[in-house]
C-alpha positions in Angstrom: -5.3 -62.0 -0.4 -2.5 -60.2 -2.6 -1.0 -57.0 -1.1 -2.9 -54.7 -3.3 -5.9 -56.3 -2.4 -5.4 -56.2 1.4 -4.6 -52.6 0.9 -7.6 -51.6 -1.2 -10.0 -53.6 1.7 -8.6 -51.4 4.7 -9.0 -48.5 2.4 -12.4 -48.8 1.8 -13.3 -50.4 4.8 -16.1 -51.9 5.7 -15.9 -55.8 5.5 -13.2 -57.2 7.4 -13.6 -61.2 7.3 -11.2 -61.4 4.8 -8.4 -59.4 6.8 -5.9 -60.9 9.2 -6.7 -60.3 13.1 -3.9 -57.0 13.2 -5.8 -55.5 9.9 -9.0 -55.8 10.9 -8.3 -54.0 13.8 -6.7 -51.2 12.3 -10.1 -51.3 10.4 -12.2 -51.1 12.8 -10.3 -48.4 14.5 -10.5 -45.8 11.7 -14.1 -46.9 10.7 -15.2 -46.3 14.3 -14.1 -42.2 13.7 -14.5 -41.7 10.0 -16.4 -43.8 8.5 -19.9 -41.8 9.1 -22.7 -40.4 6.8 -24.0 -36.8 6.7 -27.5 -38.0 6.8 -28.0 -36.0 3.3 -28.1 -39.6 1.5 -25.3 -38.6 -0.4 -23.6 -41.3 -1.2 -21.9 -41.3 2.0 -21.6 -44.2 4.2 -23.6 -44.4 7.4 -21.2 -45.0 9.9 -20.8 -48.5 10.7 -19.0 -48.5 14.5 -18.8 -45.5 16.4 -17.6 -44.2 19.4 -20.3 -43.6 21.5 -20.3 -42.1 24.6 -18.7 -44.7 26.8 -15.6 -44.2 29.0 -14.3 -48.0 28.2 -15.4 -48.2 25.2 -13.2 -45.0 24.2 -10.5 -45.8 26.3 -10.6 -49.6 24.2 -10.5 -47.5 20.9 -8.1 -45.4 21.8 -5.7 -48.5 23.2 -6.5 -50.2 19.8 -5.0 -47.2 17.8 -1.9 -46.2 20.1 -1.1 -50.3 19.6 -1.6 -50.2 15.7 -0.1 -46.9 15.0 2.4 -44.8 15.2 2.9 -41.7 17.7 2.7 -39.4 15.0 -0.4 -40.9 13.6 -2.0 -41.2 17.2 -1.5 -37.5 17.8 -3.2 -36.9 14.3 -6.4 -39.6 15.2 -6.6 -38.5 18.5 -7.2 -34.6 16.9 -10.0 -35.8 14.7 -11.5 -37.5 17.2 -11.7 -34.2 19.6 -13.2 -32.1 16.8 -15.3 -34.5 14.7 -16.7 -36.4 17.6 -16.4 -33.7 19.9 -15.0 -35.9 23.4 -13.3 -33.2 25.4 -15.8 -34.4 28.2 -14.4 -37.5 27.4 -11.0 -36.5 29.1 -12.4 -35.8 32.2 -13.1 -39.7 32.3 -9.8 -41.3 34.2 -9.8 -44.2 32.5 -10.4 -42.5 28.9 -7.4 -40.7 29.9 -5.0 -43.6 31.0 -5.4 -44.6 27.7 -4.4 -41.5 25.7 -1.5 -40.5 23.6 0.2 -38.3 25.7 1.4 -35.3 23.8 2.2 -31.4 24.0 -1.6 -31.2 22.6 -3.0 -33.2 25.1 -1.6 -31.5 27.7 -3.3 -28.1 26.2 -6.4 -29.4 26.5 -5.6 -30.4 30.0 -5.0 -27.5 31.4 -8.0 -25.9 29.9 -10.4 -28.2 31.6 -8.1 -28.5 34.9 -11.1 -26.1 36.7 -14.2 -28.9 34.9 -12.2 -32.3 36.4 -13.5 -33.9 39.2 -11.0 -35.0 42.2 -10.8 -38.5 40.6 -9.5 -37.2 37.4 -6.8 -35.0 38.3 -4.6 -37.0 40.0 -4.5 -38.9 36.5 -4.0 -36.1 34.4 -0.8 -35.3 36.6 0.5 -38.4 36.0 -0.4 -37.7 32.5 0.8 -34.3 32.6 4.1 -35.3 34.5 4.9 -37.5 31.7 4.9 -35.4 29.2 7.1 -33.3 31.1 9.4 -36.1 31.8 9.6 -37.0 28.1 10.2 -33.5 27.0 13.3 -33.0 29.8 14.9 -35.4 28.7 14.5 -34.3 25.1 15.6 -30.8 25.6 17.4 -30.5 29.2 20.9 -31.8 28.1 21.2 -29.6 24.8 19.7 -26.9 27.4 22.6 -27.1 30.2 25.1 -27.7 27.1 24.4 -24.5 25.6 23.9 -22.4 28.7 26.6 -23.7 31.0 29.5 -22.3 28.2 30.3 -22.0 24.9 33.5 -23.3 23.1 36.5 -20.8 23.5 38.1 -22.2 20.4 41.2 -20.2 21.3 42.1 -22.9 24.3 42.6 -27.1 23.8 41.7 -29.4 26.0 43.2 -33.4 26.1 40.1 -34.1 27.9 37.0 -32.7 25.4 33.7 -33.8 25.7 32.2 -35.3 23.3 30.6 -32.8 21.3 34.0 -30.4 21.3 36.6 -33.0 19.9 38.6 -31.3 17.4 38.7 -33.5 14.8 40.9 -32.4 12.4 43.5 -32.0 15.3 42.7 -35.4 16.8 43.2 -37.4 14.1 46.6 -35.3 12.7 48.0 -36.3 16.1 46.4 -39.7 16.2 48.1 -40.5 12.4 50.5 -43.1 14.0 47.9 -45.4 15.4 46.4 -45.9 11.5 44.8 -49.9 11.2 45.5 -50.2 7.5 43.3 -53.8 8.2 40.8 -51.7 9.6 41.3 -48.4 7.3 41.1 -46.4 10.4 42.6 -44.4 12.9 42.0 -45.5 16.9 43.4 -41.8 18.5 44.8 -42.6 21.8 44.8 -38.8 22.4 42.1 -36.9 22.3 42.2 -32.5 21.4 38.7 -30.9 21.8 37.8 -26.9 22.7 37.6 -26.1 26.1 34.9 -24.0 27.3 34.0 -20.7 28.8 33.0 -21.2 32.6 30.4 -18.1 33.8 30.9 -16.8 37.7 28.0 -16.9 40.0 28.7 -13.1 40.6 28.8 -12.7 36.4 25.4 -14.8 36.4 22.9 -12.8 33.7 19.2 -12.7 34.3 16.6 -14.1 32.0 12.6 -12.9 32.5 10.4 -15.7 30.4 7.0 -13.1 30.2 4.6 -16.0 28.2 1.2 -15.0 26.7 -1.1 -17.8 28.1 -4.1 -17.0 25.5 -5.3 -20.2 24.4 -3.9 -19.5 21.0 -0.4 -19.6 23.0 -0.7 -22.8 24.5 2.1 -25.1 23.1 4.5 -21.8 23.7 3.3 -21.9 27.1 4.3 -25.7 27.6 7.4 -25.3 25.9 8.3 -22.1 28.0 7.3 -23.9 31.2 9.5 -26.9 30.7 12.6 -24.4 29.3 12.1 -21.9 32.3 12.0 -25.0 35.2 15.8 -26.6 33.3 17.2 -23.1 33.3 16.5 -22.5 37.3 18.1 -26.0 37.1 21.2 -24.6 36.2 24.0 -22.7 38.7 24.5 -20.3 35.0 21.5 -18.0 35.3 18.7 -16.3 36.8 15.4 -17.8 35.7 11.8 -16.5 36.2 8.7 -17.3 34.8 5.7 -15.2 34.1 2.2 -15.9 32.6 -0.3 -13.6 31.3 -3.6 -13.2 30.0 -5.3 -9.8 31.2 -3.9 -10.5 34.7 0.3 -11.7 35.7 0.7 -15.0 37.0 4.5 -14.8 38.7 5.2 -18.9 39.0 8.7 -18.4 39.6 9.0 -19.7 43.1 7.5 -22.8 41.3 10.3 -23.4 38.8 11.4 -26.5 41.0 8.1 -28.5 39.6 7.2 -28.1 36.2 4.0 -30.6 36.4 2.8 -27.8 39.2 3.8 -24.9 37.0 1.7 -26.6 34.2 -1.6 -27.0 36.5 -0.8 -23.3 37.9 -1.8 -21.9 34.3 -5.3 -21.4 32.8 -4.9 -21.1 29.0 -7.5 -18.7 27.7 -8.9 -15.5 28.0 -7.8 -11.7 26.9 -4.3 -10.6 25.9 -2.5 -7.4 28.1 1.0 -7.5 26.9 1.2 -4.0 28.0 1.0 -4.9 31.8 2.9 -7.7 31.5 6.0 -6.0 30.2 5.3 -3.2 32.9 5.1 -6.1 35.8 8.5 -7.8 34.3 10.0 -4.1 34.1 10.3 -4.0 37.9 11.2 -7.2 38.5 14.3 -6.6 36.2 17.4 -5.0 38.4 20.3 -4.9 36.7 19.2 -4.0 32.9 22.6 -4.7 31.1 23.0 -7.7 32.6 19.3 -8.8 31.8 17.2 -10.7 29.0 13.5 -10.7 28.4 12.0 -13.1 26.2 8.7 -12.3 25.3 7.1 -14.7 24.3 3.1 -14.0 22.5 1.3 -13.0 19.1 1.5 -9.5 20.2 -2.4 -9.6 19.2 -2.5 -6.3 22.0 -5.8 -6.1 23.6 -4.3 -3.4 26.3 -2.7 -0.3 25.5 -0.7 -0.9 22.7 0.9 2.3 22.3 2.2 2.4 25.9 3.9 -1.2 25.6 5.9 0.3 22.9 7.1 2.9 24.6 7.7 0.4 27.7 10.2 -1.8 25.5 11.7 1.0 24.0 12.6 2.1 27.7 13.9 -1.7 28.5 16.3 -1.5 25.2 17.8 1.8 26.0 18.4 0.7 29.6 20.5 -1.6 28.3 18.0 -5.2 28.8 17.9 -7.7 25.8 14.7 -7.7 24.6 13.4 -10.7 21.9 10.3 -11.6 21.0 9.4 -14.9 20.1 5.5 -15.3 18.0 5.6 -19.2 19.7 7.8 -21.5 20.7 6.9 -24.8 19.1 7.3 -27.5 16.5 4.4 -26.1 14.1 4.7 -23.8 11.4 4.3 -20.0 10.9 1.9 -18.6 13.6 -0.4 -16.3 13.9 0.1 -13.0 14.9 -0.6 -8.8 14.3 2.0 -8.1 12.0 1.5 -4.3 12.3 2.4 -4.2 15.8 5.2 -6.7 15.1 6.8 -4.5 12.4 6.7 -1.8 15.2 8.2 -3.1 17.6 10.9 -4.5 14.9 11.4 -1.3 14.1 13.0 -0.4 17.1 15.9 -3.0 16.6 14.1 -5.7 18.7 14.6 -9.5 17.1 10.9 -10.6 16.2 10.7 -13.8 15.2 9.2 -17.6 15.6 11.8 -20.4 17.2 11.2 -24.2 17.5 12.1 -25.5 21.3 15.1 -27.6 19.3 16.1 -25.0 18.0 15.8 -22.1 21.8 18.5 -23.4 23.9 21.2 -22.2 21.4 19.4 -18.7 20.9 19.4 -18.6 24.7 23.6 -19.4 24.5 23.7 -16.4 21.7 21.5 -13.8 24.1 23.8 -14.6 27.1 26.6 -13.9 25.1 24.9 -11.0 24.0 26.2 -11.6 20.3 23.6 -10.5 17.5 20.8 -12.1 17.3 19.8 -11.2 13.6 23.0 -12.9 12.4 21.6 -16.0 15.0 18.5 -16.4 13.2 20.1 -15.7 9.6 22.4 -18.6 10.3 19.5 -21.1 11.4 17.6 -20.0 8.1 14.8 -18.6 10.9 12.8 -15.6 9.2 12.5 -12.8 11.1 9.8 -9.7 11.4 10.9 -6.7 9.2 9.8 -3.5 9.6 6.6 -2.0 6.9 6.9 -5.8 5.4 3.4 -7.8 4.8 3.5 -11.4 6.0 0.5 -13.8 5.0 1.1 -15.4 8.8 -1.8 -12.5 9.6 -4.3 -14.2 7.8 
C-alpha cells in the first residue's frame, strides 16, 4: 500500500486488514469515538467500535491513543471524548484514570467531582493531580524565582554572571584575543554579565492572589495555585492565596502543598467579587508596599457598585491593583466588558496574561514600574475604558 493510499484508509476508516499493526490501531482508536451514526439514516456511518461503558475497556482506549499520539492531540481526543460520549463518571473509575493524559483540563474536571469520588479514587487522582503540579513547577518555578528574586541592574558588571545576564557584546570585545580562526570562534576565558538587585527581608512587598474559582475560572485557578505555592517558595515576598465563589476560601497557610491547595477548591458556583476584595482589603497592612492581583471575569453577581468603590479605595491607599480576565494558555476570555471598562477607568491595568508570560509581570509590579508600558511591550491588549470588545460575546 502506497502512502496516499494508507493515508486515504485511516481517513476513512473502517477496514483495517490492509494496514500495518501501529495504523490499525490508530484506526481503531478514532473509529471507537467518531465514527458513529445519528440514527437519521443519513448517510452517516453507524458506529463500528465504541466505547462502552467499561472501566478497562476505556482505560485500553485511552492507553492506545496516549501511545499513538501526541500530547497535544491526546488532550484534544480526550475532550471529545468527555462531551461526545459524555464519561465524566468514567473518571471516577481508578483505573480509567491511571490511564489518562494528565493535563491542566483534567485536573479541572478533577476537582469538580473531588465531592462524587469514592475513597478508592482519590488517592489516584492525587497522584494524578500531583503530577500535573510537578510538571507545571518545573515549567514555570525557575523563570518564577528568576524574575522575583532581582532584576538586572545594568549599571553594575559582574565576572561571575549567570547565564541569562552575560553581556555579550562586552564578553566577547574582551574575549577578542582567544579568536579560533580554525574554529571561526571566540572561547572567552572571562566572562562580563549584569549583576542583579538583591531585595531585604525588611523591604519584602506583599502580593494578595484573590482568584475567582467559578467554574468558568478553572485553568486561572490551577495556574494561580501553582504561581502562589512557588512565590511563598521564595525568601522575596509575601504570598497569599484566596479563592472565591459567593464565599472566601483563605488557603494560604496551605501554600507549602499545592496538590492540597488544588483538592481544597470547589470550582463552580456564583461570583462575589465584591466580598472578596473587601476580605483581601483587611488582610492587606501596609498598602504601598502591597500588590493585589485579581484575578476573575469580573461577571459581578454581588454588589457591583460597592467593589468599585472598594478598589478605588485600595489605589488611593497606595496598593497595586491588576486585574487579570485568566491566567492561561487559551485565547481571549470571556468576561463583562462594562464592568471591565469601569474599573479601567480608574487607572487599574485590565487585561488577560498567559502563566509564561506572569512571572515577568509579577517582576514589573514589584518594581512598581508601569504596567501599561509592561503589557504594550509583550504585544498583550489591555481593557480601555467606553471601548466594545467581541471577548463579551
Amino acid at each position: 500500500m502506497d502512502e496516499l493510499q494508507r493515508r486515504w484508509q485511516m481517513m476513512l476508516g473502517g477496514q483495517t486488514e490492509e494496514l500495518g499493526e501501529h495504523d490499525a490501531r490508530i484506526t481503531a482508536a478514532l473509529d471507537a469515538l467518531y465514527e458513529q451514526g445519528d440514527g437519521s439514516g443519513g448517510g452517516k456511518r453507524s458506529r463500528r467500535g465504541g466505547l462502552g461503558r467499561s472501566a478497562p475497556r476505556i482505560a485500553k482506549w485511552m492507553g492506545d491513543v496516549r501511545e499513538c499520539f501526541p500530547t497535544p492531540v491526546v488532550q484534544v481526543i480526550q475532550k471529545d471524548a468527555f462531551s461526545r460520549l459524555g464519561l465524566q463518571q468514567m473518571l471516577l473509575e481508578p483505573e480509567f484514570l491511571a490511564a489518562m493524559q494528565a493535563d491542566v483540563n483534567l485536573v479541572a474536571d478533577l476537582m469538580s467531582l473531588r465531592g462524587m469520588m469514592p475513597e478508592k479514587t482519590k488517592q489516584t487522582a492525587r497522584e494524578v493531580i500531583g503530577k500535573v503540579v510537578a510538571e507545571l513547577m518545573q515549567r514555570l518555578e525557575r523563570r518564577t524565582a528568576e524574575a522575583l528574586r532581582g532584576a538586572l541592574d545594568r549599571s553594575k558588571r559582574t565576572t561571575r554572571p549567570r547565564a541569562a545576564d552575560i553581556d555579550w557584546p562586552r564578553t566577547i570585545r574582551a574575549n577578542l584575543h582567544q579568536y579560533l580562526p580554525q574554529y571561526k570562534t571566540v572561547v572567552p576565558e572571562r566572562l562580563i554579565g549584569f549583576a542583579r538587585k538583591q531585595r531585604r527581608l525588611v523591604d519584602l512587598d506583599e502580593v494578595v492572589l484573590c482568584v475567582d474559582q467559578s467554574g468558568s475560572m478553572a485553568p486561572s485557578v490551577i495556574y494561580s495555585s501553582i504561581f502562589a505555592a512557588v512565590m511563598a517558595s521564595l525568601p522575596v515576598v509575601r504570598t497569599q492565596l484566596v479563592c472565591f465563589d459567593t464565599v472566601v476560601l483563605d488557603l494560604t497557610e496551605k501554600l507549602s502543598d499545592p496538590v492540597e491547595v488544588l483538592f481544597g477548591i470547589q470550582l463552580g458556583g456564583g461570583t462575589d467579587i465584591n466580598q472578596a476584595v473587601s476580605y483581601c482589603s483587611e488582610k492587606i497592612q501596609q498598602p504601598r508596599k502591597s500588590h493585589l492581583i485579581l484575578i476573575t471575569d469580573l461577571c459581578e453577581g454581588g454588589n457591583a457598585d460597592e467593589l468599585i468603590a472598594r478598589l478605588g479605595r485600595l489605589v488611593s491607599a497606595g496598593v497595586n491593583v491588576i486585574v487579570l480576565l485568566a491566567l492561561s494558555d487559551e485565547g481571549r476570555p470571556y468576561y463583562d466588558a462594562d464592568l471591565a471598562g469601569t474599573v479601567a477607568a480608574m487607572g487599574i491595568a485590565v487585561f488577560a496574561c498567559t502563566p509564561d508570560q506572569f512571572p515577568d509581570l509579577m517582576a514589573s509590579a514589584l518594581r512598581r514600574e508601569d504596567i501599561f508600558q509592561w503589557a504594550a511591550k509583550e504585544d498583550v491588549k489591555t481593557i480601555v475604558a467606553g471601548e466594545s470588545d467581541s471577548a463579551t460575546r
